[in-house]
C-alpha positions in Angstrom: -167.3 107.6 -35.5 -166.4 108.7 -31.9 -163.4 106.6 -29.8 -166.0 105.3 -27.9 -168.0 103.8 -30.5 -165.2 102.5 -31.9 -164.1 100.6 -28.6 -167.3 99.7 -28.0 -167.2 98.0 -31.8 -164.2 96.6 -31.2 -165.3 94.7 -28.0 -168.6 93.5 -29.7 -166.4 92.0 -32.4 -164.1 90.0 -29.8 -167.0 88.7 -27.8 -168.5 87.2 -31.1 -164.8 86.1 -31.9 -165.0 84.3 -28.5 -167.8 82.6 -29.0 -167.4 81.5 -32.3 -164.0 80.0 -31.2 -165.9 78.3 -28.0 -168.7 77.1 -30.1 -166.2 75.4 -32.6 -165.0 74.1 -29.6 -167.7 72.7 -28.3 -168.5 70.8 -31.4 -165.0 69.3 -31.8 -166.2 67.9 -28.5 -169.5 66.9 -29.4 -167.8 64.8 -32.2 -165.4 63.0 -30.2 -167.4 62.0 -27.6 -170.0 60.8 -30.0 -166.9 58.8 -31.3 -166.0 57.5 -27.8 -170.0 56.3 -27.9 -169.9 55.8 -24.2 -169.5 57.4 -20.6 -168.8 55.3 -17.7 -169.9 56.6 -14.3 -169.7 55.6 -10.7 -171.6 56.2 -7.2 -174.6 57.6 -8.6 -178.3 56.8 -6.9 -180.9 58.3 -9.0 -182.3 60.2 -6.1 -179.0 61.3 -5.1 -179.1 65.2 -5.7 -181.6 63.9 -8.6 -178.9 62.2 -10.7 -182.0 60.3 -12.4 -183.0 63.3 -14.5 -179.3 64.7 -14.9 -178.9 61.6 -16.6 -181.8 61.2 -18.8 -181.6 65.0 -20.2 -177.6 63.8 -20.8 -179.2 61.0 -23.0 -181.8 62.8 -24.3 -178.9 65.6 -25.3 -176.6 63.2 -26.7 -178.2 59.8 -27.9 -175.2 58.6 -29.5 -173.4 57.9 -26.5 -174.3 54.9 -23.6 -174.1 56.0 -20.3 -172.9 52.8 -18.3 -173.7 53.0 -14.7 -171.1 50.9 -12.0 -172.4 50.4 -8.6 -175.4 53.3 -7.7 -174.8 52.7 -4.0 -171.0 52.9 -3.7 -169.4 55.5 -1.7 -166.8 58.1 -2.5 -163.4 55.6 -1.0 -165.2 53.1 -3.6 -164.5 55.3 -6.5 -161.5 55.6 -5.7 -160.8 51.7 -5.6 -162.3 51.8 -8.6 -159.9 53.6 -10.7 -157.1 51.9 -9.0 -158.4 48.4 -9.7 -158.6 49.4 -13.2 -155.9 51.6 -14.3 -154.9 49.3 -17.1 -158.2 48.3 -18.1 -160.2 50.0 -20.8 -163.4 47.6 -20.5 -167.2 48.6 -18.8 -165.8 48.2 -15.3 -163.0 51.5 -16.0 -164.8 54.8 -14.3 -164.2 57.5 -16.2 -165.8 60.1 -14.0 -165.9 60.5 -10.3 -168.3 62.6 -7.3 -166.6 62.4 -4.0 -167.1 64.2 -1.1 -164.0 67.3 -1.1 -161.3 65.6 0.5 -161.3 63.2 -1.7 -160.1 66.1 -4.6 -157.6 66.9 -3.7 -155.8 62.9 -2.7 -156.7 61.8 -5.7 -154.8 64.8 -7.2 -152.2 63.7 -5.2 -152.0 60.2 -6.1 -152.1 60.7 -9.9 -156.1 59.1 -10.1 -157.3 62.4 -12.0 -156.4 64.6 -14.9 -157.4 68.1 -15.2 -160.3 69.7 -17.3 -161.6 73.6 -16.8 -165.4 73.2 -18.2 -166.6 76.8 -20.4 -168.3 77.7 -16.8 -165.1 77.2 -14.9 -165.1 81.2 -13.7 -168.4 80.9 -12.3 -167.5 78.1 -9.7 -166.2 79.7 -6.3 -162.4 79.6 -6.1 -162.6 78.0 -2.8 -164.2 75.0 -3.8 -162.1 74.2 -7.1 -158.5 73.0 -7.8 -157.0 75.9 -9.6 -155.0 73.8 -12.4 -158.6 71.8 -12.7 -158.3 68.4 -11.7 -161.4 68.6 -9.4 -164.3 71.3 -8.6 -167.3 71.4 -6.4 -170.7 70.3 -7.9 -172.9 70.8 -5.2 -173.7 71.2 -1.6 -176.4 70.6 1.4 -176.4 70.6 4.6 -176.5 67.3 7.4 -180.1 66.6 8.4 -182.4 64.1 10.2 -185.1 62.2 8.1 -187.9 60.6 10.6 -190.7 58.0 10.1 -193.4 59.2 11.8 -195.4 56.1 12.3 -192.4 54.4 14.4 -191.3 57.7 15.9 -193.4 59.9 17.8 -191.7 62.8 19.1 -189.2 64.3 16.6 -185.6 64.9 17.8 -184.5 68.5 17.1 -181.3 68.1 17.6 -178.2 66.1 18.4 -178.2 65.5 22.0 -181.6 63.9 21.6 -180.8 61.4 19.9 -179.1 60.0 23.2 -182.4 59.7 24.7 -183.9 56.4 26.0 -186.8 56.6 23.5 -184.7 56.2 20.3 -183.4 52.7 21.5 -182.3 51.4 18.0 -184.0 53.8 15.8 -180.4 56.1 14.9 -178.3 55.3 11.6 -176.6 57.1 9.1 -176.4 57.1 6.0 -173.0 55.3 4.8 -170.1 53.4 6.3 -168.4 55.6 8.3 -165.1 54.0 7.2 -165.7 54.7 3.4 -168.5 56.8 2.8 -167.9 60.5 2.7 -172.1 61.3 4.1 -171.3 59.3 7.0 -167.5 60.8 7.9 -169.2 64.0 7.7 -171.9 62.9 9.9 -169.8 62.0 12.5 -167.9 65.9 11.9 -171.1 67.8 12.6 -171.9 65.4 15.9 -168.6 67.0 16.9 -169.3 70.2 16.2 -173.0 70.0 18.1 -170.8 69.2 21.1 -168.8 72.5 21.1 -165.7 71.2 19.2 -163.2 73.0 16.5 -163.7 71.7 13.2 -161.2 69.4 12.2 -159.5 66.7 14.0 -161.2 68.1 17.3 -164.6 67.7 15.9 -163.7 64.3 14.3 -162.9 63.1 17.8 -165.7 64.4 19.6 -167.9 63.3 17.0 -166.5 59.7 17.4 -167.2 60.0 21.3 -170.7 60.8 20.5 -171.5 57.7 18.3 -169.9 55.8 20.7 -172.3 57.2 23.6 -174.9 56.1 21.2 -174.1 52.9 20.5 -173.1 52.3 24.5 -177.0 53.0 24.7 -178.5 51.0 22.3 -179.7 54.0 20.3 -177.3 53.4 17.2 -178.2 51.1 14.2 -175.1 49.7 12.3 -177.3 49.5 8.9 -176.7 51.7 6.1 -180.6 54.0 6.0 -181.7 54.8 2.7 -185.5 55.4 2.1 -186.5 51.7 1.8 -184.9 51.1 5.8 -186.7 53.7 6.4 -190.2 52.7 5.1 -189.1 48.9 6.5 -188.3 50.6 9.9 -185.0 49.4 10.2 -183.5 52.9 10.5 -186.7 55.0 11.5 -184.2 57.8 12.1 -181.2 58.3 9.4 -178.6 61.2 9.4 -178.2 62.2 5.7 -177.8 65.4 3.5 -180.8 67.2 3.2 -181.4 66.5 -0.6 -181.5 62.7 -0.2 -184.0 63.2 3.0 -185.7 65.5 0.6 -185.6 62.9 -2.3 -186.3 59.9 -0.5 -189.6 61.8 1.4 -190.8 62.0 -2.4 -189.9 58.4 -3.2 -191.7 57.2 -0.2 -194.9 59.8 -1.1 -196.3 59.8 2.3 -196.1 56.0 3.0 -194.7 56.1 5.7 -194.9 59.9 6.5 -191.6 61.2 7.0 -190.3 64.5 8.6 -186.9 66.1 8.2 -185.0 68.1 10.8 -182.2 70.5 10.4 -180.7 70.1 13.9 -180.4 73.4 15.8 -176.3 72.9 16.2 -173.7 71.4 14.3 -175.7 72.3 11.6 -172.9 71.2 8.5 -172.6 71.9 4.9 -170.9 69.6 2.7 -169.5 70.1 -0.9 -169.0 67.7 -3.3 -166.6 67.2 -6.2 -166.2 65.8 -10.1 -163.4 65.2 -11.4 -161.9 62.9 -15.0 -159.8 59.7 -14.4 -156.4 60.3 -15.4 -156.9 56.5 -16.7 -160.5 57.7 -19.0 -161.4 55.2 -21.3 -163.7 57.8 -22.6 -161.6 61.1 -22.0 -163.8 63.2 -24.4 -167.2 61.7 -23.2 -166.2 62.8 -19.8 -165.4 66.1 -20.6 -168.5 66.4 -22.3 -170.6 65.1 -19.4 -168.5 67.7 -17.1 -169.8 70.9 -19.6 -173.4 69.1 -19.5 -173.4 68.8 -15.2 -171.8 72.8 -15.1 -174.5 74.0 -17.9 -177.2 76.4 -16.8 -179.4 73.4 -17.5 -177.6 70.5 -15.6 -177.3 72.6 -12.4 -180.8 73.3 -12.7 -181.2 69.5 -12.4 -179.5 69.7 -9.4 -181.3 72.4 -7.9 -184.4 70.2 -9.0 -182.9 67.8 -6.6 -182.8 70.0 -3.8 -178.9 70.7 -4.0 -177.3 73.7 -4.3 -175.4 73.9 -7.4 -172.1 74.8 -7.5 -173.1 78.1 -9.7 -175.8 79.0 -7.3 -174.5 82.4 -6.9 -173.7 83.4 -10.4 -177.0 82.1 -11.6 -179.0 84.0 -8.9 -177.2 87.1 -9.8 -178.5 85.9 -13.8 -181.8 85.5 -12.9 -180.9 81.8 -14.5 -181.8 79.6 -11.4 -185.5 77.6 -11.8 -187.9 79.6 -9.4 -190.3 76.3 -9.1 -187.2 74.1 -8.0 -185.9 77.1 -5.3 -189.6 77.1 -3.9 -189.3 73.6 -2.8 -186.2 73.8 -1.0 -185.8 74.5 2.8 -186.4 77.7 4.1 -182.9 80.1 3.7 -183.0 79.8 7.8 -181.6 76.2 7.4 -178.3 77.1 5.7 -178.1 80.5 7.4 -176.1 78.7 10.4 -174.5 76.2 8.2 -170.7 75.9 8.4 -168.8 75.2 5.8 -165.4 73.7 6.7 -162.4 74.8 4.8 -160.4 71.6 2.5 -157.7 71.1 5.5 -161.0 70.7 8.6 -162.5 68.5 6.0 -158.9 65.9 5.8 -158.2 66.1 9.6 -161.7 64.6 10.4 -161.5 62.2 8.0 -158.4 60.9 9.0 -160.1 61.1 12.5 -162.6 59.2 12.0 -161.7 56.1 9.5 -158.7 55.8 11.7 -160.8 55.6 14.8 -163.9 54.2 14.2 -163.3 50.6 15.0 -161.8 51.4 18.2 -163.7 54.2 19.8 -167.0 53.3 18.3 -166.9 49.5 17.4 -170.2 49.3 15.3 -169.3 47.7 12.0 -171.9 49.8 9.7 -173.5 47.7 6.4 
C-alpha cells in the first residue's frame, strides 16, 4: 500500500473517530435534556423570522420536552430584565434562552447574564458575528423595510425623506419602543444613515432629529405596528425588518393588501443573537435547542421565514439551503446596498438613542 493511501486511510479513520465521538455526544445531550423535560424561552412571535415552525419541528424532534413560551411580544431590554428578575428562581418564569438584537451580546457578557456554549456548527457561523469564547452568536439577519396598507395609503413612500410628507399625517410607526426594543433602535440608526450620517453615535443622532421632524409634523404614530395595527389602520405604514413585513403580508393574505419597500438609502441590516442564561434552569435543554436552531434543518426554518440564517454562506457553498424558501425572498438587489454595522456602531447608537429619545423626540411609543 502506497504512503498516500495509507494517509488517505488514516484520515478516513479519524473523521469516523470524530463523528462517533460527536454523535455520542449528541446523545449524552439528548438524554439530559429529555431529563430537564422542559425549555423556557423568551421574545418569540410566531411570525417572527417564522419562530412558529422552528418550534413545532423542535417539538416534533423532541416530544419529551415542554417548550414554555414567556411574553411573544417582549423586546430584547425585556429579556434581559428577565434574567435579572429571576436569577434565583428556577420556576416557569426563569428564561433559559435569549434572541437579542447584537449589542445586547456582548452586555450581557459583560454583566455575567450568559454562559458560554459552541453548538457542533460553531465553525460555520462568520467570526464577526460570534463571541469567540461562545457566550453569544448571530442567528440571523434582514434588512430595515417599510410595510404599507394599500387601502389607507395611496402612493407608496420609497424612501425615507417621504415619509416627512404632508400626505402621511399619522400613518408612520415602528415597530417597537424605541427605548427597549432593539427593531426600533435600529430604526431610528438607518433614518440616520438616510440623512448622510456615520454609523454610530452620528447616525443615532441624526436619526433621532429625523423622528423628531416627524413627529413635529404629525406624521409619527407612537403605537407599536404589528400586522393586526396594520389591518386596523392604526399604523398604515410600519418600519420593521423585512421578514416580519414579509410574515405579517402572509398573515394578513391580502386583506388589507400590503406592499413592502426597501428604502433606496439607509438601507440597514441587522443581526441577531442566542445566547444560554448563565442562571438556566434547563442548561442541557438549552443547549439542545441551540444545536436544533444552528442545524441545517432549523436554519432552513429561518430561511422559510424570510431571514437569512446565520450559515447562509456555508450552506450555499453546500448546496444545503431550501431552493423553494430562497425563491420567496426579496430580490439580491435589496441586500446588495445593505450595510452592516460593525458590534461598536451598533452600541454607540443605542446608547444614542435610549438616552435621547425622550428629550429630542418626546413620543412615548406603546
Amino acid at each position: 500500500m502506497s504512503k498516500k493511501m495509507v494517509l488517505s486511510a488514516s484520515i478516513a479513520a479519524l473523521l469516523a473517530s470524530t463523528a462517533m465521538v460527536q454523535a455520542d455526544a449528541m446523545a449524552d445531550l439528548e438524554a439530559a435534556a429529555k431529563a430537564e423535560g422542559m425549555l423556557t424561552t423568551i421574545a418569540l412571535p410566531h411570525s417572527w423570522c417564522g419562530y412558529g415552525d422552528v418550534i413545532a419541528g423542535f417539538k416534533a424532534k423532541y416530544p419529551e420536552i415542554a417548550v414554555n413560551e414567556l411574553n411573544p411580544d417582549a423586546g430584547s431590554a425585556d429579556e434581559v430584565e428577565a434574567i435579572k428578575a429571576n436569577k434565583g428562581n428556577t420556576g416557569p418564569q426563569a428564561p433559559d434562552v435569549v434572541d437579542v438584537g447584537l449589542a445586547f451580546g456582548p452586555s450581557m457578557k459583560d454583566e455575567g447574564l450568559l454562559q458560554p456554549y459552541k453548538v457542533s456548527t460553531w465553525d460555520e457561523i462568520p467570526d464577526s458575528i460570534k463571541d469567540a469564547d461562545g457566550y453569544w452568536y448571530g442567528d440571523y439577519y434582514g434588512v430595515m423595510s417599510f410595510i404599507v396598507n394599500k387601502d389607507l395609503v395611496a402612493n407608496t413612500p420609497a424612501d425615507w425623506a417621504d415619509l416627512l410628507k404632508p400626505e402621511y399625517a399619522g400613518q408612520v410607526a415602528l415597530a417597537g419602543d424605541p427605548r427597549a426594543s432593539n427593531q426600533a433602535i435600529l430604526g431610528v440608526l438607518a433614518a440616520g444613515l438616510s440623512k448622510g450620517a456615520a454609523a454610530g453615535e452620528a447616525a443615532g443622532n441624526a436619526g433621532l432629529e429625523y423622528f423628531a421632524e416627524l413627529n413635529k409634523a404629525g406624521n409619527f404614530v407612537p403605537v407599536i405596528g404589528k400586522a393586526g395595527t396594520i389591518a386596523q389602520g392604526a399604523t398604515p405604514i410600519t418600519i420593521a425588518w423585512d421578514y416580519n413585513a414579509l410574515a405579517w403580508a402572509d398573515e394578513l393574505a391580502g386583506n388589507p393588501p400590503v406592499e413592502i419597500v426597501v428604502p433606496s438609502t439607509g438601507v440597514l441590516a441587522g443581526v441577531y443573537v442566542q445566547g444560554i442564561s448563565a442562571y438556566a434552569p434547563h442548561p442541557n435543554a438549552a443547549k439542545l435547542w441551540m444545536e436544533y436552531l444552528y442545524s441545517d434543518e432549523g436554519q432552513n426554518l429561518w430561511l422559510k421565514g424570510y431571514c437569512h440564517p446565520a450559515r447562509f454562506n456555508a450552506m450555499s457553498a453546500a448546496g444545503k439551503l431550501d431552493a423553494a424558501a430562497m425563491e420567496k425572498l426579496p430580490p439580491a438587489a435589496s441586500y446588495e446596498a445593505a450595510y452592516f454595522p460593525t458590534l461598536d456602531e451598533v452600541n454607540a447608537n443605542k446608547a444614542a438613542v435610549t438616552g435621547g429619545w425622550d428629550s429630542v423626540v418626546g413620543a412615548n411609543v406603546q
